[in-house]
Steps between C-alpha positions, in 0.01 A plus 500: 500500500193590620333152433795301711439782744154381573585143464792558795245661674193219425728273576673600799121628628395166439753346743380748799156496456439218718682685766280779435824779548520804317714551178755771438693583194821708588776680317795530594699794409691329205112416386514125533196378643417273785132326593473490885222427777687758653558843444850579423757693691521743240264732273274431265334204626136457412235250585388300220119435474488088361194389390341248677610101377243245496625169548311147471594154590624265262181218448558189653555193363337197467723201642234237296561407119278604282272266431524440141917464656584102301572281807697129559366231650747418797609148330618697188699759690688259751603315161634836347657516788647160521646567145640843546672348829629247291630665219691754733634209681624346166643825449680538767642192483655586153650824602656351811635214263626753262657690833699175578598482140620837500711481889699235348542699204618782668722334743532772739575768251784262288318326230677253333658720181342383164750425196396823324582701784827572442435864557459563857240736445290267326536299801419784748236592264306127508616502916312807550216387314454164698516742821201656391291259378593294856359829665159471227444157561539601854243726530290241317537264767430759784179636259326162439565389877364814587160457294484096595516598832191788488254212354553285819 
């Protein structure tokens, strides 16, 4: 008890110091106690001493590479970047064929019924599943457009 005591205190003395107020502990006549910058309204409020708190800034940081960093020539990167454009672009492509495919599949929530669906559920069951792949290969769409678009 006595160690969370002092970290309350540390802690909650860390937090004023820059302010520079006094510290009170008080009890209250239940015994619950409360950390102020105030003295309390009722008894048995004392200052707390806090030692002082050294602080230092963080270091800065260099904005260079380091030196031994491996760099690329400008001619190899634009052609990585060529080929990553052009393999999203193939991508997307797919996945917004795949969202046609699936549309017409789906027909506006009544697929065509299969011959092995005579159970309705099973029907419900594969309707429900083209819903949410639809709403996948959605997101898909919307994700690759998204990341085509940040390399122009």
């Amino acid at each position: 008890m006595k160690q969370f005591l002092f970290l309350v205190i540390t802690a909650f003395g860390a937090n004023l110091a820059w302010a520079d107020a006094d510290t009170y502990v008080c009890t209250d006549a239940n015994g619950v106690k409360t950390f102020t910058n105030m003295v309390g309204e009722g008894k048995g409020c004392k200052k707390v001493d806090l030692p002082t708190l050294t602080t230092f800034p963080a270091p800065k940081r260099s904005a260079k590479a380091p030196s031994d960093f491996p760099k690329v020539d400008e001619a190899t990167q634009k052609k990585r970047d060529a080929e990553r454009k052009q393999i999203l672009a193939d991508e997307l492509r797919s996945e917004q064929q795949k969202l046609s495919d699936l549309t017409t599949q789906y027909n506006n929530g009544e697929p065509d019924r299969n011959g092995n669906e005579r159970n309705y559920a099973k029907y419900q069951d594969r309707t429900q599943s083209l819903k949410d792949e639809l709403t996948r290969t959605q997101q898909n769409v919307d994700a690759l457009q998204r990341e085509l678009n940040g390399l122009n």
